[in-house]
Legacy VTK file of the C-alpha trace (Angstrom):
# vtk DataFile Version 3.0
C-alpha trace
ASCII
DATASET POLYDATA
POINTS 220 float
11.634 -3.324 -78.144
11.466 -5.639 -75.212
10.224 -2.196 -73.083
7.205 -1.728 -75.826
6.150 -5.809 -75.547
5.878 -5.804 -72.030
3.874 -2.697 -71.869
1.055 -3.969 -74.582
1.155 -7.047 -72.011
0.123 -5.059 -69.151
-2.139 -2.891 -70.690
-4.153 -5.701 -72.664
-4.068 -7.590 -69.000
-5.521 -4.436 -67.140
-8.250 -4.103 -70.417
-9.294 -7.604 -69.434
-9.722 -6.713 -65.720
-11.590 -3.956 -66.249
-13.912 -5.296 -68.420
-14.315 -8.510 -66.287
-15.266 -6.016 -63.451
-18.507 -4.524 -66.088
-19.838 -8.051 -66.397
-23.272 -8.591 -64.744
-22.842 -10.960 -61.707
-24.699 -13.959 -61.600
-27.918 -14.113 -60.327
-28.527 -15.961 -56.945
-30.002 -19.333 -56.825
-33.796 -18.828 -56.149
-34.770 -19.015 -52.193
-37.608 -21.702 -51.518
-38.945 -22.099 -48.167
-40.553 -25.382 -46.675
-43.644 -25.660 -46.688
-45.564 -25.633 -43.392
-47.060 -28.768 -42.245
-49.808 -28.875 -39.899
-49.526 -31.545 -37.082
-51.913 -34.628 -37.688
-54.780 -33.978 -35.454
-54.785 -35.545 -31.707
-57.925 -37.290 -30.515
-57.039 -37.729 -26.865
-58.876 -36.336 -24.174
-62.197 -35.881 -22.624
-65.406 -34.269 -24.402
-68.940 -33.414 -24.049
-71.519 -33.091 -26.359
-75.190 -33.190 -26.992
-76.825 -35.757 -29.891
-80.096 -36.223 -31.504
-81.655 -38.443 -33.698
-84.887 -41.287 -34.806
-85.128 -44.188 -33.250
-87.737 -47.665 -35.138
-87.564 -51.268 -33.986
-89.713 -53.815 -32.997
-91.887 -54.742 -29.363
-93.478 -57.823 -29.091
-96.335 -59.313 -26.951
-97.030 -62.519 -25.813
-100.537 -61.877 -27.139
-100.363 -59.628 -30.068
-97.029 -60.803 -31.509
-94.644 -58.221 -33.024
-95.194 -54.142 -33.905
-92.975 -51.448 -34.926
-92.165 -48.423 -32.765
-90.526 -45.183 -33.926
-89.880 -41.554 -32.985
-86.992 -39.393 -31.866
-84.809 -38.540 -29.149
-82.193 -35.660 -27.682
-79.700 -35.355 -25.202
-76.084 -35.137 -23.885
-72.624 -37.118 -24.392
-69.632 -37.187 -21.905
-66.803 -39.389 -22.940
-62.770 -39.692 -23.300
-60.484 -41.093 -25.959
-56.993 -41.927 -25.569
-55.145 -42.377 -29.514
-52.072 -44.878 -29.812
-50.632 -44.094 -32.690
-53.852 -44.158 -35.483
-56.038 -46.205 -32.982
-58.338 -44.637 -30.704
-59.841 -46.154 -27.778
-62.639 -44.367 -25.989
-65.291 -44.530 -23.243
-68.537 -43.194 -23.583
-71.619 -42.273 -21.695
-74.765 -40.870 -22.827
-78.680 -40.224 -21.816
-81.323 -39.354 -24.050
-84.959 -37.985 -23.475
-86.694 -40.206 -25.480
-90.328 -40.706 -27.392
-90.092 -44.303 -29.024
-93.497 -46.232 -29.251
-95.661 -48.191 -31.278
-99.528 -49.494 -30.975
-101.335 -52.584 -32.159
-104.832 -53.858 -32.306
-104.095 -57.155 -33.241
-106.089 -59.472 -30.839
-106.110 -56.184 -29.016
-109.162 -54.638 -30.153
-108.566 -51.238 -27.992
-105.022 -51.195 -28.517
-101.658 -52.048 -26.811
-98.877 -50.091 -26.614
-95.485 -50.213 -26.090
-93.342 -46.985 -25.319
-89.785 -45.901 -23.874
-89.460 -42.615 -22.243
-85.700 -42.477 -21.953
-82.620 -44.511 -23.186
-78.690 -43.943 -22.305
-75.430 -46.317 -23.248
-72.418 -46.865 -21.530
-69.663 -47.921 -24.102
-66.484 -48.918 -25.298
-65.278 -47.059 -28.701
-62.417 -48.308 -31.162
-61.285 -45.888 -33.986
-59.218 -45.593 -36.502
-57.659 -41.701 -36.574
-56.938 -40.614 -40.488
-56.199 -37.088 -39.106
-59.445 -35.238 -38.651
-61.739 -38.218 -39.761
-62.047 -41.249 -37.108
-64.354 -43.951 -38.249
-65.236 -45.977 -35.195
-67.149 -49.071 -33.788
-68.502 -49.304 -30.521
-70.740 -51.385 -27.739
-71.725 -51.431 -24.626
-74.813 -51.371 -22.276
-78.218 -49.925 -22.731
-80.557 -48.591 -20.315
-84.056 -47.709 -20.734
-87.786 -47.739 -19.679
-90.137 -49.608 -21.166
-93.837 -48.950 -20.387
-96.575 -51.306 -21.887
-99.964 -50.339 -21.275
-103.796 -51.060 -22.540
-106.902 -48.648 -22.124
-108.895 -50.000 -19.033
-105.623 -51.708 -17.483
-102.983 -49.850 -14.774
-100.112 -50.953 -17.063
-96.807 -51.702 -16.297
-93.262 -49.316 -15.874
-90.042 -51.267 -16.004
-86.451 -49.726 -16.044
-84.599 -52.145 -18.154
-80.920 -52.990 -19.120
-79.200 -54.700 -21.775
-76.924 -54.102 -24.522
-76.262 -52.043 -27.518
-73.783 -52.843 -30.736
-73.098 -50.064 -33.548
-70.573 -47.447 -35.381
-70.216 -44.720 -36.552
-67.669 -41.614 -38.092
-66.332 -38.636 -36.278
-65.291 -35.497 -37.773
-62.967 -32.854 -36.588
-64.907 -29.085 -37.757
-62.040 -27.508 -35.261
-59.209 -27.758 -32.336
-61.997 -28.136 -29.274
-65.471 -29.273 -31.605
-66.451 -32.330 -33.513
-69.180 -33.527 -34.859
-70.253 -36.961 -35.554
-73.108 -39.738 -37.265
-73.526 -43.099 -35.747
-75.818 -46.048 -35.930
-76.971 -48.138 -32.776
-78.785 -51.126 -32.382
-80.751 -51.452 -28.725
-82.019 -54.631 -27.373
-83.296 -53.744 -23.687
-84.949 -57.404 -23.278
-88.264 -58.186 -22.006
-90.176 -57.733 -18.932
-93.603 -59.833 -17.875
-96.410 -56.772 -17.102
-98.846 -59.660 -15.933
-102.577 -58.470 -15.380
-101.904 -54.906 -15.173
-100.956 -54.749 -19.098
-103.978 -57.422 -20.012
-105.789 -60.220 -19.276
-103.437 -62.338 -19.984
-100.839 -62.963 -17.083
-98.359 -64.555 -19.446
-97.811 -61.250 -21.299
-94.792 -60.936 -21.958
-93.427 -57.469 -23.562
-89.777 -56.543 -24.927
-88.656 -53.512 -26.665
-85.712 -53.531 -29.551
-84.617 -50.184 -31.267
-82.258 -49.031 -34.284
-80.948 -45.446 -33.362
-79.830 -43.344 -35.938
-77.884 -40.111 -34.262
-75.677 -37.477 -34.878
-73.916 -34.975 -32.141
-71.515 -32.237 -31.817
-68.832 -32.399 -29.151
-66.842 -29.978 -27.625
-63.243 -31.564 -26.181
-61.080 -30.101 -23.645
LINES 1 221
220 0 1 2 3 4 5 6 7 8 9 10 11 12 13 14 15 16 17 18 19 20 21 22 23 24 25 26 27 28 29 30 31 32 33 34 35 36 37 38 39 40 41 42 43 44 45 46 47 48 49 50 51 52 53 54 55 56 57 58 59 60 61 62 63 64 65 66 67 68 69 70 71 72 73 74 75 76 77 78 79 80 81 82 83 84 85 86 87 88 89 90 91 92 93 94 95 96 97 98 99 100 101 102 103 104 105 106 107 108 109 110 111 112 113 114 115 116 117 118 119 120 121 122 123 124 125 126 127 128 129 130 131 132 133 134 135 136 137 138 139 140 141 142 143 144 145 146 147 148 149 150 151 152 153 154 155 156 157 158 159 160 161 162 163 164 165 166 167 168 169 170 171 172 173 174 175 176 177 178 179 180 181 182 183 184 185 186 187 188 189 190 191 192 193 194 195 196 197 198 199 200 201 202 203 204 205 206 207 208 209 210 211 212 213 214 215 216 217 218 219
């Protein structure tokens, strides 16, 4: 009797076994992979570039008081910017052909005029790097040639410096090339053009501009 219990033991333990073995196996815990991050974009490094943009303001004449000027401008960029964590300091140089002028014929009966041939900055940048997008401020020096003239007079050509304030954003389109918008304002002072501008040898003339601009950069 004992022979017969011990067998249905073993055979009801092998049964089990075997149909433990059948069982489907678990399925494997689903594989996920990181996603890839891309590294926050680097503005260090030096860049050139060419802008373009309008140009209005104001000139003023000891005899004729105050006239707007306008038109445009075009020409090339060279800077560097060094980034500190999200800040971005920069240097930046650039010179413009330029066709900015305005007339009047108050107590000017055949007209004065007031023009600048060609402006360029030297100035400091600060911006603030949220990965591809750097707003920025800037300032610096402006250079530029004012020319004040009436018909039947020489006239008078002065290269003039003085300073320029504005801001701007910058825009990263790829690795090497940005593109950007800014906004300057342009005071280049006045100059006294004596009897060759008028009759008047106290004529006094100075030239003040708003630049709108944008540019595309390439950086190394």
């Amino acid at each position: 009797m004992k022979r017969v219990l011990f067998a249905l033991v073993g055979l009801t333990a092998l049964t089990g076994a075997a149909a433990a073995a059948d069982l489907p196996r678990p399925a494997a815990a689903p594989y996920y992979k990181a996603p890839v991050v891309a590294p926050a974009y680097n503005w260090t490094g030096f860049y050139i570039g060419i802008n373009g943009g309008g140009g209005f303001g104001r000139s003023t004449w000891d005899t004729t008081g105050g006239f707007n000027t306008s038109g445009g401008l075009v020409g090339g960029t060279v800077g560097y910017n060094w980034q500190a964590g999200q800040a971005v300091f920069g240097l930046e140089g650039d010179i413009d052909w330029a066709d900015i002028n305005g007339t009047t014929n108050s107590a000017c009966p055949l007209g004065c005029k007031t023009s600048d041939n060609w402006l360029s900055t030297v100035r400091g940048r600060l911006g603030y790097a949220a990965d591809r997008f750097m707003p920025f401020i800037t300032g610096g020096a402006a250079f530029g040639d004012i020319k004040a003239t009436t018909p039947g007079f020489v006239g008078a050509d002065n290269d003039k410096a003085g300073w320029t304030l504005g801001a701007g954003l910058e825009f990263a389109l790829a690795q090497n090339w940005t593109a950007k918008a800014e906004y300057l304002y342009v005071d280049l002072g006045k100059f006294n053009c004596g009897l060759s501008c008028s009759a008047f040898t106290t004529d006094n003339v100075s030239f003040k501009t708003n630049l709108i601009r944008a540019g595309v950069n390439y950086r190394f």
